[in-house]
C-alpha positions in Angstrom: -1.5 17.5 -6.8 0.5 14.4 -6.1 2.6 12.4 -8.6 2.3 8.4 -9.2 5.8 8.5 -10.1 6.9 10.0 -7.1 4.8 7.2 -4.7 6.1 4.8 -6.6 9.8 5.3 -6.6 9.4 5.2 -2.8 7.4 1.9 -3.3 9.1 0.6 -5.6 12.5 0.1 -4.4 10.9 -1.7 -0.9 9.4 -4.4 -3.8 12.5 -5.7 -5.4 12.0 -8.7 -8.0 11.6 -12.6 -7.6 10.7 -14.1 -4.6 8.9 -17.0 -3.3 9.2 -17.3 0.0 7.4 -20.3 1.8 5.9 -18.0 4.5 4.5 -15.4 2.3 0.8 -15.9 1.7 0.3 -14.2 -1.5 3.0 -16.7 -2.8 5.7 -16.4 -5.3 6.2 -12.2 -6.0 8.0 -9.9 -8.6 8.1 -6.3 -7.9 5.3 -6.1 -5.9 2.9 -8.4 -7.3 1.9 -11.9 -5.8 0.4 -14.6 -7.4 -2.6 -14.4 -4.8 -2.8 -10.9 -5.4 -2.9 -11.3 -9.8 -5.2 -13.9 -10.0 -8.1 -12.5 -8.4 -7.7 -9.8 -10.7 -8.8 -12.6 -13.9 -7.5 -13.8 -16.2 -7.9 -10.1 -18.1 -5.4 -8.3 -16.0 -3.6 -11.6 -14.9 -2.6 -13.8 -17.9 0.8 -11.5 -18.6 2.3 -14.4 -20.6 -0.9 -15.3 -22.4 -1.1 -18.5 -22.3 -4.7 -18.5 -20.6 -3.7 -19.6 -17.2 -2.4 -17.1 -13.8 0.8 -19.1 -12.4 4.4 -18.3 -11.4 4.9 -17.8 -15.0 2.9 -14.8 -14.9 4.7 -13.3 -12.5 8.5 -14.4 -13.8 7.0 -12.6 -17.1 6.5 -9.1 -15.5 8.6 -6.3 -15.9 9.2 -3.4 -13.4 7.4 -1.2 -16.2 4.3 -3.2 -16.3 3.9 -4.2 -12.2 3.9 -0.3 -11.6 1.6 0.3 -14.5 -1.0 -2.5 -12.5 0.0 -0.9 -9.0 -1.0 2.9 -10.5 -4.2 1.2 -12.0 -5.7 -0.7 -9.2 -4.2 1.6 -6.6 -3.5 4.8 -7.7 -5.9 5.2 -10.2 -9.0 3.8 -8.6 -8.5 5.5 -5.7 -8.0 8.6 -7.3 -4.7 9.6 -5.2 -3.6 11.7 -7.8 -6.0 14.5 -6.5 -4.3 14.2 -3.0 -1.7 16.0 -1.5 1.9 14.0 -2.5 2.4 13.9 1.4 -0.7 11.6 2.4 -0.7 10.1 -1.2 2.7 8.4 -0.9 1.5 7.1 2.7 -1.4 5.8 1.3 0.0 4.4 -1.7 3.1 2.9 -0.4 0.5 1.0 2.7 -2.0 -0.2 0.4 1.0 -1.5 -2.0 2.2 -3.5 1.2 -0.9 -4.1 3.1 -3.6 -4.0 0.2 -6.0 -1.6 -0.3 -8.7 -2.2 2.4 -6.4 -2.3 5.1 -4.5 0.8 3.7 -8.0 3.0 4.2 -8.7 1.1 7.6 -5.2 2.3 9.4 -5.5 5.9 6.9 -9.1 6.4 8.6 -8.1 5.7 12.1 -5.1 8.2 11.2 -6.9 11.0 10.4 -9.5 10.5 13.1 -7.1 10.3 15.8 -6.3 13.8 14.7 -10.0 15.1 14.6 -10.9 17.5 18.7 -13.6 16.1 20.8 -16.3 17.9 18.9 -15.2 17.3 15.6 -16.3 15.0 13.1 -15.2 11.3 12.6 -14.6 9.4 9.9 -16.5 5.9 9.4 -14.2 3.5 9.4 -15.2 0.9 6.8 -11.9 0.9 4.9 -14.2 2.4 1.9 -12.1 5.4 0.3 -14.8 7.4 -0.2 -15.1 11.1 -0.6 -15.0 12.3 3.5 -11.5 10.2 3.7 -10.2 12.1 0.5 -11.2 15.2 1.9 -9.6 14.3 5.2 -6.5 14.0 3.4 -6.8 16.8 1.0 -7.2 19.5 3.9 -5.5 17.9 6.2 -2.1 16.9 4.8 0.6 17.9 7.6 3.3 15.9 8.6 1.7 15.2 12.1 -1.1 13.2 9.8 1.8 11.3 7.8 3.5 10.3 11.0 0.6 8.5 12.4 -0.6 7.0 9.5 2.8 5.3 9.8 2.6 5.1 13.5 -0.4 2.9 13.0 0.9 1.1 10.3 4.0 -0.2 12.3 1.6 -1.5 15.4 -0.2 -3.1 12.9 2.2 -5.1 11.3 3.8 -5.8 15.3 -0.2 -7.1 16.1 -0.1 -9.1 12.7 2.9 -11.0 13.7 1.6 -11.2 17.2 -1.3 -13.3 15.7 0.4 -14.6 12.5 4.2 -16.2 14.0 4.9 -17.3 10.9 5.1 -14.0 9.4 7.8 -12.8 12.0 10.3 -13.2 9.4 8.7 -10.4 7.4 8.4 -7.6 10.7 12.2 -6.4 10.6 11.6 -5.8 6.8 8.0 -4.1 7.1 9.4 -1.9 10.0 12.5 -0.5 8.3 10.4 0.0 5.6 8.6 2.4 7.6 11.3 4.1 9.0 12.6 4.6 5.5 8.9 6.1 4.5 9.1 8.9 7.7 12.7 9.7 6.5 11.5 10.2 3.1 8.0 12.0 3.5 9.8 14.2 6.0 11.7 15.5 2.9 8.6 16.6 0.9 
């Protein structure tokens, strides 16, 4: 099924290293990983330079090696994405790397039921990943699925800016990044 290493390249390289932009609300960032975003994880899985505190030290300190290994546990791994199809699991991945993982399932599970007939059966969406979405995604993996899970991914981040100004800076980013991800699932 699909490959973490494969999602991530593709994730990966929209994540870069330092930076701590002043309208970014996770805060300061490296590869991925925002301060918000580590310390409500605890001081377990936060405290990289173990010092006993979660601060911009934390994330100077990590390493492209170890912000994939805490994307694959806390979003490859617990969502078990590795049983997918590499087609829906990169689009999941690579959304709930950007969006976080909630929101990820919210715009997958609208996705997959804007694809369902008039008779067929829905998904609840509760942005729970639970077995009916990974089924969804399992037998339904074509590239019509991908391109609206993208689809709805771009008009929400165009709604998120409509309510959030601040974050306008962010759109041109977050919708080439999304053009990138239909260029590059369209090659699977």
């Amino acid at each position: 099924m699909a490959d973490f290493m494969t999602a991530h390249r593709f994730a990966g390289k929209w994540e870069g290293g330092l930076v701590d932009h002043p309208s970014d609300p996770g805060g300061i960032t490296n590869y991925g990983i925002s301060l918000r975003w580590l310390r409500s994880e605890g001081l377990d899985v936060g405290d990289i330079d173990g010092d006993g505190d979660i601060d911009a030290d934390d994330i100077r300190a990590l390493t492209p090696a170890l912000a994939a290994a805490l994307f694959k546990s806390k979003f490859w791994d617990a969502y078990r994405l590795g049983e997918l199809p590499q087609l829906t699991a990169t689009c999941h991945y690579d959304c709930a790397v950007n969006t976080g993982p909630r929101q990820a399932t919210l715009l997958t599970q609208r996705a997959c039921n804007s694809l369902v007939g008039p008779y067929g059966s829905k998904l609840l969406v509760d942005g729970l990943f639970g077995p009916k979405t990974r089924a969804f995604l399992t037998t339904n993996a074509t590239p019509k699925l991908a391109e609206t899970m993208i689809a709805l991914r771009e008009d929400f981040y165009r709604d998120l800016v409509a309510r959030k100004p601040k974050l306008a800076v962010f759109e041109k980013g977050w919708l080439n990044r999304c053009r990138d991800l239909k260029h590059y699932v369209g090659g699977m």
